[in-house]
mmCIF file of the C-alpha atoms, coordinates in Angstrom:
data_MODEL
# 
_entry.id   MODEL 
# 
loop_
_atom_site.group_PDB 
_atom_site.id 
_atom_site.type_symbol 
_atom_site.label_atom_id 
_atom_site.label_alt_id 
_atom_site.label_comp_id 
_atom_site.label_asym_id 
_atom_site.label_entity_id 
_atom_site.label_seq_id 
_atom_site.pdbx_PDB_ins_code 
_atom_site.Cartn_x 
_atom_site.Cartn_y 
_atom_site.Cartn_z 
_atom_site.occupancy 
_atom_site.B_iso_or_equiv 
_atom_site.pdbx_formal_charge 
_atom_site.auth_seq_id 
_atom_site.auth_comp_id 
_atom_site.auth_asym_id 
_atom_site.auth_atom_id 
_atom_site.pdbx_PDB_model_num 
ATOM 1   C CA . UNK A 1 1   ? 87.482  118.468 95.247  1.00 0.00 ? 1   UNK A CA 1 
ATOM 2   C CA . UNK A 1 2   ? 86.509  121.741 96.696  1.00 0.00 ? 2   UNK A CA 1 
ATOM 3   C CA . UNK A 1 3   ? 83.000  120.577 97.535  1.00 0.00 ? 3   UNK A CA 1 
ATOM 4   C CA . UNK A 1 4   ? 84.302  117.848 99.574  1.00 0.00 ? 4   UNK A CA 1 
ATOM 5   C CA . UNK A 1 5   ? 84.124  118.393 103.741 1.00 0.00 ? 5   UNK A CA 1 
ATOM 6   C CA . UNK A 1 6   ? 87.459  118.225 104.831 1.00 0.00 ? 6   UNK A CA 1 
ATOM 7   C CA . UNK A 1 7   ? 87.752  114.888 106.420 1.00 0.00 ? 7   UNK A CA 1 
ATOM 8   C CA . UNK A 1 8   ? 86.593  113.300 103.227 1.00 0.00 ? 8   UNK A CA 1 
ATOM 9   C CA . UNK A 1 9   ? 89.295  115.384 101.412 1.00 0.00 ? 9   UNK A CA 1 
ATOM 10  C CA . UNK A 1 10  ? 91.778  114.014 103.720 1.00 0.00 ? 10  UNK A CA 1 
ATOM 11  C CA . UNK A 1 11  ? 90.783  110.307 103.659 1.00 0.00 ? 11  UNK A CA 1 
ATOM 12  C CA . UNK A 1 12  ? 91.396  110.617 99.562  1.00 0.00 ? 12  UNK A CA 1 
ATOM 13  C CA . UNK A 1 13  ? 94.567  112.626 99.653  1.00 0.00 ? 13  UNK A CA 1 
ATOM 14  C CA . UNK A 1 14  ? 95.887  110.078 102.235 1.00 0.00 ? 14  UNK A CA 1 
ATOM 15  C CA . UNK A 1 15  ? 94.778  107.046 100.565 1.00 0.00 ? 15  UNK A CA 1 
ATOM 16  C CA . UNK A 1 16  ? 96.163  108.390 97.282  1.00 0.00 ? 16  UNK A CA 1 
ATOM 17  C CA . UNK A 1 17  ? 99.681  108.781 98.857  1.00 0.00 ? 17  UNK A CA 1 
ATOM 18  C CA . UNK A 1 18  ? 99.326  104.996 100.313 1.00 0.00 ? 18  UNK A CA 1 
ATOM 19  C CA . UNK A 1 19  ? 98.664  104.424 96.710  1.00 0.00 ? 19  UNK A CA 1 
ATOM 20  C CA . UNK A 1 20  ? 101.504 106.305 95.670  1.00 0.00 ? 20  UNK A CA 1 
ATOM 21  C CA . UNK A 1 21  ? 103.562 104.684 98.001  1.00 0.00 ? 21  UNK A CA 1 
ATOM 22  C CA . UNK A 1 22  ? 102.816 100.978 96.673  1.00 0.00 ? 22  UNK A CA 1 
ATOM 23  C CA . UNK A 1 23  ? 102.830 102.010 92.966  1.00 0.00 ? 23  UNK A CA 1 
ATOM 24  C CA . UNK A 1 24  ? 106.773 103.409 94.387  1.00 0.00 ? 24  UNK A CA 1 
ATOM 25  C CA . UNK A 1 25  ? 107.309 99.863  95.972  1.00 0.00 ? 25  UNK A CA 1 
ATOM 26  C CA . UNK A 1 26  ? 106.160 97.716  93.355  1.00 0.00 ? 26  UNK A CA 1 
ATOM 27  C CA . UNK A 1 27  ? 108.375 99.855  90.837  1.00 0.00 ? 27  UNK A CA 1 
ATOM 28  C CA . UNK A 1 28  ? 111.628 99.294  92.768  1.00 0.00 ? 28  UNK A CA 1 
ATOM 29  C CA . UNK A 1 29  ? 113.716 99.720  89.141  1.00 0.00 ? 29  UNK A CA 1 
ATOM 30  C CA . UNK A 1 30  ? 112.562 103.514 89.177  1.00 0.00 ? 30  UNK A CA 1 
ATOM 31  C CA . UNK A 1 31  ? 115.943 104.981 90.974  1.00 0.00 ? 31  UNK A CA 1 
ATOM 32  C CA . UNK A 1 32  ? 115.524 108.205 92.947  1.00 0.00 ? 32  UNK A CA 1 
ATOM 33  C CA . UNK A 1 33  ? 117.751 110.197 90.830  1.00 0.00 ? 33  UNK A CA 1 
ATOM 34  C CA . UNK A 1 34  ? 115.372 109.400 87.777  1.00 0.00 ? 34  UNK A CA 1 
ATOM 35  C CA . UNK A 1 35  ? 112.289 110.618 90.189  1.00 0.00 ? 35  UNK A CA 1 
ATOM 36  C CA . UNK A 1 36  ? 114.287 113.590 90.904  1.00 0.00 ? 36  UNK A CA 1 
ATOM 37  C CA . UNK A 1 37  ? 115.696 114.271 87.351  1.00 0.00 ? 37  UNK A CA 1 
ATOM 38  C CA . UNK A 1 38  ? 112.161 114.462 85.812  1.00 0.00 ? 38  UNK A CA 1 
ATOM 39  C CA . UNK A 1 39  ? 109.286 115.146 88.549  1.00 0.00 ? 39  UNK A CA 1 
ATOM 40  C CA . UNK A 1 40  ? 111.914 117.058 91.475  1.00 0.00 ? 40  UNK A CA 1 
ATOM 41  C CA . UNK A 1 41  ? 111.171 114.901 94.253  1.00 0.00 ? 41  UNK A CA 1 
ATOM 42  C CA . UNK A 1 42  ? 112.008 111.092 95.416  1.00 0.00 ? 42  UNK A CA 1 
ATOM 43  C CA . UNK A 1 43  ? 111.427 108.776 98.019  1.00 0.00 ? 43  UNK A CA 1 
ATOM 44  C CA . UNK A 1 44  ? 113.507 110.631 100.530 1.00 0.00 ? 44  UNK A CA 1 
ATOM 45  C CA . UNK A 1 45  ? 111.789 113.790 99.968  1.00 0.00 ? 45  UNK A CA 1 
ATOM 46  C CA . UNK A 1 46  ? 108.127 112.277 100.831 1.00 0.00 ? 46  UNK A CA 1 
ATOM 47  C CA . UNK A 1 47  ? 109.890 111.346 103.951 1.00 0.00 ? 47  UNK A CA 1 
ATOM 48  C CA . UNK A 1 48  ? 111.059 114.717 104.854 1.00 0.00 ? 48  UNK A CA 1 
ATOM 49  C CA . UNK A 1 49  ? 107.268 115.714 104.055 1.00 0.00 ? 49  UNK A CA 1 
ATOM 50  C CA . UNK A 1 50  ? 106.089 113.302 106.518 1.00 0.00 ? 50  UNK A CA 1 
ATOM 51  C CA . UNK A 1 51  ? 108.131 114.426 108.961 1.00 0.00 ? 51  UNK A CA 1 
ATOM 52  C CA . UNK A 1 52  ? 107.392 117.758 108.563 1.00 0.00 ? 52  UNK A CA 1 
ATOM 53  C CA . UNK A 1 53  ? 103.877 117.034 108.093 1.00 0.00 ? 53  UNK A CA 1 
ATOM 54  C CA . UNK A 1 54  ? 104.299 115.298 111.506 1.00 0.00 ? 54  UNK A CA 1 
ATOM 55  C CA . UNK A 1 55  ? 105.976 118.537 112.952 1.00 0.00 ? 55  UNK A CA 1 
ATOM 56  C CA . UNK A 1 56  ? 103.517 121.045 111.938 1.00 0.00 ? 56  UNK A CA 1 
ATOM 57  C CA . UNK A 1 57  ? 101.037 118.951 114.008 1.00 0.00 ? 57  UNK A CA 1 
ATOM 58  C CA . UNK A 1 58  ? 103.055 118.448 116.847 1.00 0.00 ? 58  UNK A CA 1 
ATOM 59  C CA . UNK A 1 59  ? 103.643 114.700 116.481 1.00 0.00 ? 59  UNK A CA 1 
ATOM 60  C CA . UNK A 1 60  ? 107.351 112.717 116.861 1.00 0.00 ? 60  UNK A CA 1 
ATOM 61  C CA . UNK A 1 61  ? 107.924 111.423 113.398 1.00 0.00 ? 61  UNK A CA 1 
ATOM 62  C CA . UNK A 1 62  ? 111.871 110.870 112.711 1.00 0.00 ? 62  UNK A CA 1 
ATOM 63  C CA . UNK A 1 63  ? 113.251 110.629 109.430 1.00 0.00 ? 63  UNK A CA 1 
ATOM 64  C CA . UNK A 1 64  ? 114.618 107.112 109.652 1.00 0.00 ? 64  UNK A CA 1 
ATOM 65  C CA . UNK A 1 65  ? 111.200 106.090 110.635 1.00 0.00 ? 65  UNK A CA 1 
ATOM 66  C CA . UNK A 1 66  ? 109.523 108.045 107.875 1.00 0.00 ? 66  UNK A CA 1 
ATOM 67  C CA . UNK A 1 67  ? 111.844 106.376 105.579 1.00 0.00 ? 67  UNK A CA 1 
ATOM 68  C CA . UNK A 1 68  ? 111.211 102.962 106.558 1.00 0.00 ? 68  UNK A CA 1 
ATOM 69  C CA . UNK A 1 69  ? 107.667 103.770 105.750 1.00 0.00 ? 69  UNK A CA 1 
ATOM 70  C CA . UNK A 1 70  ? 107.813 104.698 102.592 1.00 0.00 ? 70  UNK A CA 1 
ATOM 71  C CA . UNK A 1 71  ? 110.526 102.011 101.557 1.00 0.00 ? 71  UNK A CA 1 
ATOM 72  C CA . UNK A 1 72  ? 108.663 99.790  103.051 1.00 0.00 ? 72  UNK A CA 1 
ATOM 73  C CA . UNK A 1 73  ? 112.284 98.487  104.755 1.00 0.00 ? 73  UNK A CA 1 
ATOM 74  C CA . UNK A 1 74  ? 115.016 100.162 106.158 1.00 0.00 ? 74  UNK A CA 1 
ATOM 75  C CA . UNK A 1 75  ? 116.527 102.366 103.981 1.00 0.00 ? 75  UNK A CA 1 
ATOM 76  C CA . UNK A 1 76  ? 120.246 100.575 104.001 1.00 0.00 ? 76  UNK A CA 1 
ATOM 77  C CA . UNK A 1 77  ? 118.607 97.383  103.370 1.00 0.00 ? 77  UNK A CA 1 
ATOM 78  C CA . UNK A 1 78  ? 116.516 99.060  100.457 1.00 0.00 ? 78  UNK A CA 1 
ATOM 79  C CA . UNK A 1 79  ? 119.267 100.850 99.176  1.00 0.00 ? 79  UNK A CA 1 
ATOM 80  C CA . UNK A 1 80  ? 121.524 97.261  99.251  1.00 0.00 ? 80  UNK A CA 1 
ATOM 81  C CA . UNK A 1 81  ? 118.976 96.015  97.017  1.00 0.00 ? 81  UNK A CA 1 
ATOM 82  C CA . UNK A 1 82  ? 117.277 98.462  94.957  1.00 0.00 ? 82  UNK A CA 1 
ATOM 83  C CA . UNK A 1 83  ? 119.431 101.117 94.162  1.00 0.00 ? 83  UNK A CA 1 
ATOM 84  C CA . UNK A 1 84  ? 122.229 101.145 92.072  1.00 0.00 ? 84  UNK A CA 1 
ATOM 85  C CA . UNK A 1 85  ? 125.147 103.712 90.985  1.00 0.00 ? 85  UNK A CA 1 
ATOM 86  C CA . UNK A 1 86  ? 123.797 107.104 89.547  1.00 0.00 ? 86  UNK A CA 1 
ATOM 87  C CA . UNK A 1 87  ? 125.140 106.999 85.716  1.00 0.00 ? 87  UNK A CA 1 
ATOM 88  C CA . UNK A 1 88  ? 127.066 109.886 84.406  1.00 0.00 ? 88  UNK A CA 1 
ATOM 89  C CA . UNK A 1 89  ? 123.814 110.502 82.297  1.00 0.00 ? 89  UNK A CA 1 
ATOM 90  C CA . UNK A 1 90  ? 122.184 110.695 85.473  1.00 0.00 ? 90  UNK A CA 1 
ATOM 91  C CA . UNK A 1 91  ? 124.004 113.106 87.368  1.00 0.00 ? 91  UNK A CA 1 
ATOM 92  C CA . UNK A 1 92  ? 124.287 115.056 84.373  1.00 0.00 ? 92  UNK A CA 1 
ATOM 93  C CA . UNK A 1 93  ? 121.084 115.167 83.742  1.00 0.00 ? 93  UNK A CA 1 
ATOM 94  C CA . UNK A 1 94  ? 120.291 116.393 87.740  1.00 0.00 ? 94  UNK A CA 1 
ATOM 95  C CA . UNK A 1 95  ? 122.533 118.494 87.297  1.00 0.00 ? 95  UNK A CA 1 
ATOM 96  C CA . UNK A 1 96  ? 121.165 120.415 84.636  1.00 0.00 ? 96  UNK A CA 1 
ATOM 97  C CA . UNK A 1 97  ? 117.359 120.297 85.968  1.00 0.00 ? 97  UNK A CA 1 
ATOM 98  C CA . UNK A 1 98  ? 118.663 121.976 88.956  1.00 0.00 ? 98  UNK A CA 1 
ATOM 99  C CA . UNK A 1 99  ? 120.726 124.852 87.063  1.00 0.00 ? 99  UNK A CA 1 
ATOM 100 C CA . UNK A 1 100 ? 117.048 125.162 85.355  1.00 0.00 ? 100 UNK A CA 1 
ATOM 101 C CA . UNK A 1 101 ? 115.162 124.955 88.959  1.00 0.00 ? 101 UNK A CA 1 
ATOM 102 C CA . UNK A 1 102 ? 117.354 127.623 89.929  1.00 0.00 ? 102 UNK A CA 1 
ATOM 103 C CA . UNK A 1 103 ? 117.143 129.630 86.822  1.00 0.00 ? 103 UNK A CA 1 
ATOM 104 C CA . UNK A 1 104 ? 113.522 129.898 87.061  1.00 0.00 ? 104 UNK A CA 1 
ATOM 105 C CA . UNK A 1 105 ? 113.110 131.199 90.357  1.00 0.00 ? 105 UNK A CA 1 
ATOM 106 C CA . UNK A 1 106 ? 116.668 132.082 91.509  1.00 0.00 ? 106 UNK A CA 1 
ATOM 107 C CA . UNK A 1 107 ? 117.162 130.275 94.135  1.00 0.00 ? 107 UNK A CA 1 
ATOM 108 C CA . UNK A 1 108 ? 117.646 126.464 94.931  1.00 0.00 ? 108 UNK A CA 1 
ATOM 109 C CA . UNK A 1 109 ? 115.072 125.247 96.811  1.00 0.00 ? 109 UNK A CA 1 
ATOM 110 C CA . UNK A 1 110 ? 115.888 121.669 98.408  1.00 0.00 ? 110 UNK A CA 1 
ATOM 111 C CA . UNK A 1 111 ? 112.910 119.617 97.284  1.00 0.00 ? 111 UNK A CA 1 
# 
């Protein structure tokens, strides 16, 4: 992609994360804690990226707002429908992937 001028870079990389985003809405079932247990990010965390991403260019983007973006619904109303109880599997599981996060580099970095 290095041979691409900029703006065309951009136009991909953002119309892969729309993608992204409606591969993430149409597959509801995936929880966050399974997104977080196996690839170290979720839906919240693209939303913290946005906002930062918004910050960094000196744009108002707040995190509620983000959120509703990429839920595609306020996040109560997602989270009502969508998300059920983390499993004891689940948690353990998190758990352990973030002993191993830390591990690695030695220090917890909050994704």
């Amino acid at each position: 992609m290095h041979h691409l001028d900029e703006q065309t870079r951009t136009e991909l990389e953002a119309a892969a994360f729309r993608r992204l985003l409606r591969h993430l809405d149409a597959n509801k079932d995936v929880q966050n804690i399974d997104l977080m247990i196996l690839a170290d990010f979720c839906r919240n965390c693209l939303s913290k990226w946005l906002v930062s991403a918004a910050e960094t260019r000196g744009a108002e983007l707040d995190y509620e707002t983000a959120r509703e973006y990429v839920y595609g619904m306020p996040y109560a109303e997602w989270k009502a429908h969508h998300q059920a109880p983390a499993t004891d599997e689940q948690l353990a599981a998190l758990e352990a992937r973030q002993a191993r996060k830390a591990g690695a580099d030695g220090s917890r970095e909050e994704a």
